[in-house]
C-alpha positions in Angstrom: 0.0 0.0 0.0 0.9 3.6 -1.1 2.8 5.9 2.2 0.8 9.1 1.3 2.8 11.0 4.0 4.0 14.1 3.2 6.8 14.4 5.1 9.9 12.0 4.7 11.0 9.3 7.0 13.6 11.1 9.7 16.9 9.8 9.5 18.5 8.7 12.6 21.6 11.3 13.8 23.9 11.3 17.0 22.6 13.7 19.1 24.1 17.1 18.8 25.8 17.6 22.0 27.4 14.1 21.5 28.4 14.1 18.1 30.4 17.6 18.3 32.8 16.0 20.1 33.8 12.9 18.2 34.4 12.5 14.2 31.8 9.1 13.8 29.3 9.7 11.7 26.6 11.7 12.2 23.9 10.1 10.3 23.1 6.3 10.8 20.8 5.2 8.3 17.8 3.9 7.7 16.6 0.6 9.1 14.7 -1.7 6.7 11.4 -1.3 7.5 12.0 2.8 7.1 13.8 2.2 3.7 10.4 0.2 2.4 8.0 2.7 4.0 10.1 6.1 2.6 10.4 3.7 -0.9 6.5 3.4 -0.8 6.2 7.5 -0.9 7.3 7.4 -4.6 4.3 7.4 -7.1 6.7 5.9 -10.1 5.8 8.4 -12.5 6.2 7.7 -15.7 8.2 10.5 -17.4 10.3 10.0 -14.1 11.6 13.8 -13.8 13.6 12.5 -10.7 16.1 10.7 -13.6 16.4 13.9 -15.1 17.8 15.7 -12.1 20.1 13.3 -12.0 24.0 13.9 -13.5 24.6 10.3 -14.3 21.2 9.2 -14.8 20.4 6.7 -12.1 17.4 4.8 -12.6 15.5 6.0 -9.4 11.7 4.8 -9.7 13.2 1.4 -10.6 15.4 1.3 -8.0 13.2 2.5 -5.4 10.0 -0.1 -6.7 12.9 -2.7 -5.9 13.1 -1.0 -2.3 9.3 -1.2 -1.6 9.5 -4.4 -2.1 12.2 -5.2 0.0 14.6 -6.9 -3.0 17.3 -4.4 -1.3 20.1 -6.6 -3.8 18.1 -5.9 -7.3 18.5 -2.1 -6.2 21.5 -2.1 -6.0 22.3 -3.6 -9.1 20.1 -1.2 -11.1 21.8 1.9 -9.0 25.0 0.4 -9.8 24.6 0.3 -13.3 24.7 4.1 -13.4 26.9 5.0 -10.5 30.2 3.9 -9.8 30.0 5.1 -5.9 26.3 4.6 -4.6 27.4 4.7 -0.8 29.3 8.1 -1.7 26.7 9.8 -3.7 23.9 8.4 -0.9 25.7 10.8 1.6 27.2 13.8 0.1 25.4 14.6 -3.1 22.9 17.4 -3.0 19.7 15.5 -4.0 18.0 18.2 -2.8 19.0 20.6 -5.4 18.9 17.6 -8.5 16.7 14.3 -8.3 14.9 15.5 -5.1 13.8 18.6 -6.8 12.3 17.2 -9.3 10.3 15.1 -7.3 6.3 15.3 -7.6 5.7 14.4 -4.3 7.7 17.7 -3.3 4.7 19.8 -4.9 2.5 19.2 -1.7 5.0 18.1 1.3 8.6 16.8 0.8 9.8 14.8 -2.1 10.7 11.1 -1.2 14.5 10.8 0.1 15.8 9.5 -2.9 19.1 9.9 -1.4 18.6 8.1 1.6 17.1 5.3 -0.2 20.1 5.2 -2.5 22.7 5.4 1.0 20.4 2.6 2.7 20.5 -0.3 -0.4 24.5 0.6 -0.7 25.3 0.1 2.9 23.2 -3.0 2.6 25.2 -4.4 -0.1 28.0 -3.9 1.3 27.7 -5.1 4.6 26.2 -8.1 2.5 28.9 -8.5 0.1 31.1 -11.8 0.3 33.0 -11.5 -2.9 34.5 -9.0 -5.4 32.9 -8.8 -8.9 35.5 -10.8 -11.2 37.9 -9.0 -13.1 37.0 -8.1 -16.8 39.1 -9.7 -19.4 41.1 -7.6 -21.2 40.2 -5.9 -25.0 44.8 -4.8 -25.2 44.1 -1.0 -25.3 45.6 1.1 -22.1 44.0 4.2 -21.0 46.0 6.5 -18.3 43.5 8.2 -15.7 45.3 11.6 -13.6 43.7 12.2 -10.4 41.5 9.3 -8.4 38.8 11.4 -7.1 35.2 11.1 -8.0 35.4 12.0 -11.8 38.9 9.7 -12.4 36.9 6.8 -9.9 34.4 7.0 -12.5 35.8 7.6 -15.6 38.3 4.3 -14.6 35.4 2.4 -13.5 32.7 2.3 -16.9 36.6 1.7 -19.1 37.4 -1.0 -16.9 34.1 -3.0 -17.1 34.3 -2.6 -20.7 37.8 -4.3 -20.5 40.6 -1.2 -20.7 43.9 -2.0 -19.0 43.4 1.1 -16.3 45.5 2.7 -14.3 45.1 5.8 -12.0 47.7 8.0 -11.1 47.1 10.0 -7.7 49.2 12.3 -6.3 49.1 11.6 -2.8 49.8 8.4 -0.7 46.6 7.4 -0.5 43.8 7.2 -3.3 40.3 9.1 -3.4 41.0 13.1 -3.8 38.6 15.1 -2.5 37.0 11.8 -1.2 39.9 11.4 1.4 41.2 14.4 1.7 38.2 17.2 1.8 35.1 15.3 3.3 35.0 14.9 7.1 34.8 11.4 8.4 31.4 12.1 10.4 30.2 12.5 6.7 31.6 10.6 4.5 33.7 7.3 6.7 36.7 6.9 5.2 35.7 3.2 5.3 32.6 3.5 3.0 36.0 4.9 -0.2 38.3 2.1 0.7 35.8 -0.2 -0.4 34.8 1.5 -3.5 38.3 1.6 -4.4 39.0 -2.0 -3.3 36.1 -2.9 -6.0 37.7 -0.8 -8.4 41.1 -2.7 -8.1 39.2 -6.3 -8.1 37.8 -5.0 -11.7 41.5 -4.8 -12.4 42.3 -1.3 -12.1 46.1 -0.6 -11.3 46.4 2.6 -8.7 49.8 4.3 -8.5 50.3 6.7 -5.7 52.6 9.4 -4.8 53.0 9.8 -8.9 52.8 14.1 -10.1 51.9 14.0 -13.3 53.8 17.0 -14.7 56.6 16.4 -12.2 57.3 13.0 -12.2 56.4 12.1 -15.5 54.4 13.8 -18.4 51.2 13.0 -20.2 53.7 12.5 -23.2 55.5 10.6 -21.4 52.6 8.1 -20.8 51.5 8.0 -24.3 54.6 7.9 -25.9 56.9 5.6 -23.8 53.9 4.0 -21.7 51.7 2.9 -24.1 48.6 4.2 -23.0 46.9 5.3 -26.0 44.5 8.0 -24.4 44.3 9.8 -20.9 41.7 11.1 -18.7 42.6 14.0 -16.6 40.5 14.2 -13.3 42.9 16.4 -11.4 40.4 18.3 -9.7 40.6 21.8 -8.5 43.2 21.9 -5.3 44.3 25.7 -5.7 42.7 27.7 -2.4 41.4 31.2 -2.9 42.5 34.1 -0.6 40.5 37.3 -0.3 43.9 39.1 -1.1 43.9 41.2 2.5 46.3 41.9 5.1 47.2 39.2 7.7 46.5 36.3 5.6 50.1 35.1 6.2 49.9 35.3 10.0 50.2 32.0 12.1 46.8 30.4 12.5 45.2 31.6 9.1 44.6 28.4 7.0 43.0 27.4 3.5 39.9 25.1 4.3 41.7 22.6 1.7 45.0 22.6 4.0 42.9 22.3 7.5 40.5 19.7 5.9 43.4 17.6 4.4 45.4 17.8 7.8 42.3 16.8 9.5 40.4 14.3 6.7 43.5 12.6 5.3 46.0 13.0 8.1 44.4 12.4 11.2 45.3 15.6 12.8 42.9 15.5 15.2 44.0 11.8 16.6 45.6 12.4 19.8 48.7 10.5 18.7 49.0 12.2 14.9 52.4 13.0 13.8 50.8 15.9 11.9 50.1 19.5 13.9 47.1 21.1 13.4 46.5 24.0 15.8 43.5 23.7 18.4 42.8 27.4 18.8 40.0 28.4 21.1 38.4 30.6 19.3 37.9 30.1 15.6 36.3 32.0 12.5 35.7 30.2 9.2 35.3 33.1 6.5 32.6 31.4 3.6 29.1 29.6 3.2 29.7 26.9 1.1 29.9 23.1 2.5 33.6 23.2 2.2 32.9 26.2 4.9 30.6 23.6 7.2 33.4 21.1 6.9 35.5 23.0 8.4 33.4 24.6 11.0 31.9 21.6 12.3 36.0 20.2 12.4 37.3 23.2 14.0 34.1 22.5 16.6 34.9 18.7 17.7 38.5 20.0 18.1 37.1 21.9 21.2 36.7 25.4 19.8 34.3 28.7 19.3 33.3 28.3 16.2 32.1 31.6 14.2 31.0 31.2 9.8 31.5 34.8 8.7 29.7 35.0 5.2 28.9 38.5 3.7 25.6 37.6 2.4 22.2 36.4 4.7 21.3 32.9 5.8 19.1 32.7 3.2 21.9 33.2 0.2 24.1 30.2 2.1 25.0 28.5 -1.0 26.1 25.3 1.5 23.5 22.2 1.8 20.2 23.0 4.0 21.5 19.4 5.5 24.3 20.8 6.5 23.4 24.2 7.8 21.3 22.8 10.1 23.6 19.9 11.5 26.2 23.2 12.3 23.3 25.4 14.0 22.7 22.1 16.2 25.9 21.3 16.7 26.5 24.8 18.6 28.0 26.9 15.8 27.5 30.3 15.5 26.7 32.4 12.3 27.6 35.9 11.7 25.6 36.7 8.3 26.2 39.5 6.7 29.5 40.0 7.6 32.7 40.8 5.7 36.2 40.1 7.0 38.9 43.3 6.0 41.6 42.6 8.0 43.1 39.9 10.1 44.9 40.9 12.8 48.2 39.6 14.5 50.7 40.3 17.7 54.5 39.9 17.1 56.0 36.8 18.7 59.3 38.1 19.6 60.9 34.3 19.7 60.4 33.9 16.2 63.9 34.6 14.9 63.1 33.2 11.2 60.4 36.0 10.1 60.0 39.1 12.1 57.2 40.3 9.8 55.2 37.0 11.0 53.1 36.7 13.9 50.1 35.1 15.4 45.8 35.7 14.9 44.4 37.9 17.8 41.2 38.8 16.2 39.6 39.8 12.5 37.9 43.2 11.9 35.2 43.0 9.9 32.2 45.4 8.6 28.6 44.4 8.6 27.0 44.6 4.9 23.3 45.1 3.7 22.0 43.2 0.6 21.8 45.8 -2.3 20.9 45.3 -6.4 21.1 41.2 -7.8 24.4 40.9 -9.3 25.5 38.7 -12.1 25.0 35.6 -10.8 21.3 36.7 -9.4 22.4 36.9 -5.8 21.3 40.1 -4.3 24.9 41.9 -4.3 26.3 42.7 -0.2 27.1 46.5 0.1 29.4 47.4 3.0 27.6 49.5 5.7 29.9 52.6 6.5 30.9 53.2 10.0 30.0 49.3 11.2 34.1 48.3 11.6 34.2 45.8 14.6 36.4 43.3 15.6 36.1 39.5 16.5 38.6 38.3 18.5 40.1 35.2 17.5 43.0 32.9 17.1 42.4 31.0 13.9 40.5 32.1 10.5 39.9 29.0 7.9 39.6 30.8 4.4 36.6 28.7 2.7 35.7 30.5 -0.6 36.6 28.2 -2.7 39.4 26.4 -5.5 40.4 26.9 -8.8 41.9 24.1 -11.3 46.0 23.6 -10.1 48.5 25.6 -12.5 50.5 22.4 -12.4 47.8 20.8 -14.9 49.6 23.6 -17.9 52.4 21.4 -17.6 51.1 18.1 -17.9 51.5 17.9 -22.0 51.8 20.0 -24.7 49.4 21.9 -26.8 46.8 21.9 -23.5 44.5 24.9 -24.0 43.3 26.5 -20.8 41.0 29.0 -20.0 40.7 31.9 -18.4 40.1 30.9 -14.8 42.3 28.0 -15.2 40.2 25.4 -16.0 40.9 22.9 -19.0 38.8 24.1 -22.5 37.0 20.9 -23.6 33.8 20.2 -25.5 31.0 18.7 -24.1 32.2 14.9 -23.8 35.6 15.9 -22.4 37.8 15.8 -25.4 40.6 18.6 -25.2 42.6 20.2 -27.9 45.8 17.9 -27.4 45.2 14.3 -29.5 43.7 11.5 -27.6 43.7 13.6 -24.0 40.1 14.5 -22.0 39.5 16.0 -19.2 36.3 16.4 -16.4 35.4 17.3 -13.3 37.0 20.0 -11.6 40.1 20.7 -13.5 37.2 21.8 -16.3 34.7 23.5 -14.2 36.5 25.0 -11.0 34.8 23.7 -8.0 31.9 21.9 -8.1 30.1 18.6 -6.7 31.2 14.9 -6.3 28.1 13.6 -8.8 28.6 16.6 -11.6 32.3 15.1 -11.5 31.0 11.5 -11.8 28.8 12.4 -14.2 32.1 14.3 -16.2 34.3 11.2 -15.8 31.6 8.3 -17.3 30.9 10.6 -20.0 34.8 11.3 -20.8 35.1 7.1 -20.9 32.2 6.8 -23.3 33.9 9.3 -25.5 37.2 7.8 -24.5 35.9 4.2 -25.8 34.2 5.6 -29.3 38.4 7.3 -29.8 40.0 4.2 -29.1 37.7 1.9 -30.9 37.4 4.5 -34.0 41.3 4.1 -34.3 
C-alpha cells in the first residue's frame, strides 16, 4: 500500500551535543522497514523527472520499486549500473538541489528521500557483500587516468568494465581526492571509499600513488613511452582562494583545503598524529559553502568557538540546508552579513626566522546590507559605513573556494586552458591535445562529487568511441 505522508522518514543522527565531540558519523541510516516505508512515498511516475535531475542518470523509480518491495540486492544492481559510488553519492550529493527537486511528491510536502534510499540499499550491499565482482578480461588497449577522485573513480570504472587496462595515477599516498582528503569522516567514513576503491582494483584497475603527473612524468611521457593510448585527466581543483587582505600570512590563518586535508587525510585530530594542526580556542571560518561547514563543524569537535563569517544572509548560504542545520545544532554560530577586512596579529618576539610574521588575535570586519542582484542573481552585499568591529580570535579558515592547479599547464603539450584556469573541452571531455580528455573540476573550478561522476563516465564513453574508432 501507497505511504501518502508528506513528510519524509527522519533519518536517525547522533545527538548534537554528542556528536560535536567525536568525528563518527553523524547520520546512521535507515533501518529496513524505514527504507520500504520512505520507498513506498514514490508514485513511479512515468516520465520520471527525478532521472532527469540526476547527472549520471540513475534509474530511481526502478530502483526504489525494488526498495518497496524489500529486494534491497536488485536495487543495487540497477543503482549500480549508473553510478560507480552509490554509498558516496547516498551521503554527500545534494539530492535536494537535482533528483529531489524534481520530485512530484515535493509539490505538496517533501519529495521522497531518494538519497537516503540510494545510502540505505549501498550500505546493505556492502555489509552483505562476500566476494569482489570478477575482473573483466582484457580488449589490449591502455588508458591512463590523472587524479583518483570522483570523476577519475568513474571515468576508470565504466573503461574497466568494458575491459581497458586502467591505471590511476594520484598524487598523494593514498587514493580518493577530495573523497579522502576534503570530506569529514562524520560525513563521509573513510571506510565507506576504501571499499569502493577496493572494487575498483578487483575489476583490475592498477592505482599508483605518490605519482605528479607533470613532475614526475608527463602525459607525453605516458602516451609515448607508456603505451597508453588515451588519458583522462580528473585532477580536480586543489588551488585555495584568498580574499587578497592583510594578515593572511599570520600564524593560525589556514585554507579550508589545507585544514581539511590535515584533518580528513592525516588524522590531525587523533591524539597520537604526527601531523600538527592547531587547536585554537576561538575560531572564524570566512565562507558559506559546505567546504565552509566542513570546516566549522571540524574546527568544533576540536574543542573550539566556532564563528561562519559569510557577507551575504542565511538565506543566500549556497552550503547544503543538511548541512546548515547539523552546524546550528551542533552549537556553531553564524555571523551573516558579515565581511572580513583585516586579520589581525601580535609579534612573537621568539620567532627569529620571520620578524614580519606573527600570530591571529582577532579579525575586523564590517557588517553589509544586501543591495541590487548581481550577475549571478544573488542580491549583491554592500558594506555599511561606520560598522568596523572586531572578533577576537586565534584561527581564520579561508573557505571561498578552488580553482583548477596551475600544475595541470604542464602536464603535456598543446593543452588549452581558460581563463580561470580550467581545461577548454567540448561537451564529452575531449581537449585540444590528440587522444587527452579532461572532467570534473580541472574543467569546471569547483563543483560537486556527482557533476564530476557524471564528467568522468561521460569522458570514458567518448574515451571508448576514440579508441575503438582508431
Amino acid at each position: 500500500m501507497a505511504n501518502m505522508s508528506l513528510k519524509k522518514n527522519e533519518m536517525p543522527t547522533q545527538a548534537p551535543d554528542i556528536r560535536n565531540k567525536n568525528f563518527d558519523e553523524v547520520a546512521l541510516g535507515y533501518t529496513e522497514e524505514q527504507a520500504i516505508d520512505e520507498a513506498k512515498r514514490c508514485l513511479n511516475c512515468k516520465n520520471m523527472p527525478c532521472v532527469a535531475g540526476c547527472p549520471v542518470k540513475v534509474h530511481i523509480p526502478a530502483f526504489i520499486a525494488k526498495v518497496a518491495e524489500g529486494k534491497f540486492e536488485e536495487a543495487y544492481e540497477i543503482i549500480s549500473e549508473a553510478s560507480s559510488l552509490p554509498a558516496v553519492c547516498g551521503r554527500v550529493c545534494p539530492q535536494e538541489r537535482q533528483c529531489e527537486s524534481k520530485c512530484v511528491r515535493g509539490l505538496k510536502g517533501e519529495s521522497v528521500g531518494i538519497g537516503r534510499l540510494e545510502r540505505f540499499v549501498a550500505d546493505y550491499h556492502n555489509s552483505k557483500a562476500k566476494v569482489w565482482p570478477d575482473k573483466i578480461k582484457s580488449n589490449g588497449h591502455k588508458v591512463a587516468v590523472i587524479g583518483s577522485g570522483p570523476a577519475g573513480l568513474a571515468c576508470a570504472s565504466d573503461l574497466a568494465k568494458k575491459g581497458y587496462e586502467v591505471t590511476i595515477f594520484e598524487a598523494l599516498h593514498l587514493a580518493g581526492g577530495v573523497l579522502v582528503y576534503g570530506i569529514p569522516e562524520f560525513r563521509l567514513p573513510k571506510s565507506i571509499v576504501q571499499m569502493e576503491i577496493d572494487g575498483l582494483i578487483a575489476l583490475g584497475v592498477t592505482i599508483e600513488t605518490n605519482t605528479v603527473v607533470g613532475k614526475s612524468i608527463s602525459i607525453d611521457e605516458l602516451m609515448s613511452e607508456e603505451g597508453f593510448e588515451a588519458v583522462f585527466i580528473g585532477t580536480g581543483a586543489g588551488l585555495p582562494k584568498f580574499m587578497g587582505i592583510n594578515g593572511e600570512n599570520l600564524i593560525g590563518v589556514y585554507s579550508a583545503n589545507e585544514f581539511l586535508t590535515r584533518i580528513n587525510l592525516m588524522k590531525a585530530y587523533r591524539e597520537n598524529s604526527s601531523t600538527p594542526i592547531l587547536h585554537a580556542r576561538r575560531v572564524a571560518v570566512v565562507g558559506g559553502g559546505n567546504v565552509a561547514m566542513d570546516a566549522a563543524r571540524c574546527a568544533k569537535r576540536l574543542g573550539a568557538d566556532v564563528h561562519i563569517v559569510y557577507r551575504r544572509g542565511m538565506e543566500e548560504l549556497p552550503a547544503r540546508k543538511e548541512e546548515i542545520e547539523h552546524a546550528i545544532e551542533e552549537g556553531i554560530v553564524f555571523d551573516t552579513l558579515t565581511n572580513p577586512v583585516e586579520i589581525i596579529g601580535y609579534h612573537n618576539p621568539d620567532n627569529k626566522r620571520d620578524p614580519l610574521n606573527g600570530t591571529v588575535c582577532g579579525m575586523k570586519c564590517v557588517k553589509m546590507e544586501l543591495g541590487e542582484p548581481d550577475a549571478s542573481g544573488r542580491r549583491s552585499p554592500v558594506e555599511i559605513q561606520n560598522s568596523e568591529f572586531v572578533l577576537e580570535l586565534d584561527s581564520v579558515i579561508m573557505a571561498l573556494g578552488t580553482s583548477p592547479n596551475p600544475l595541470i599547464k604542464n602536464t603535456t603539450s598543446n593543452l588549452e586552458i581558460g581563463p580561470r584556469g580550467g581545461i577548454v573541452t567540448n561537451e564529452v571531455g575531449k581537449t585540444s591535445r590528440e587522444g587527452v580528455f579532461a572532467g570534473g573540476d580541472a574543467v569546471t573550478g569547483s563543483a560537486t562529487v556527482i557533476l564530476a561522476m557524471g564528467a568522468g563516465k561521460s569522458a570514458a564513453s567518448a574515451i571508448d568511441e576514440y579508441i575503438q574508432s582508431k
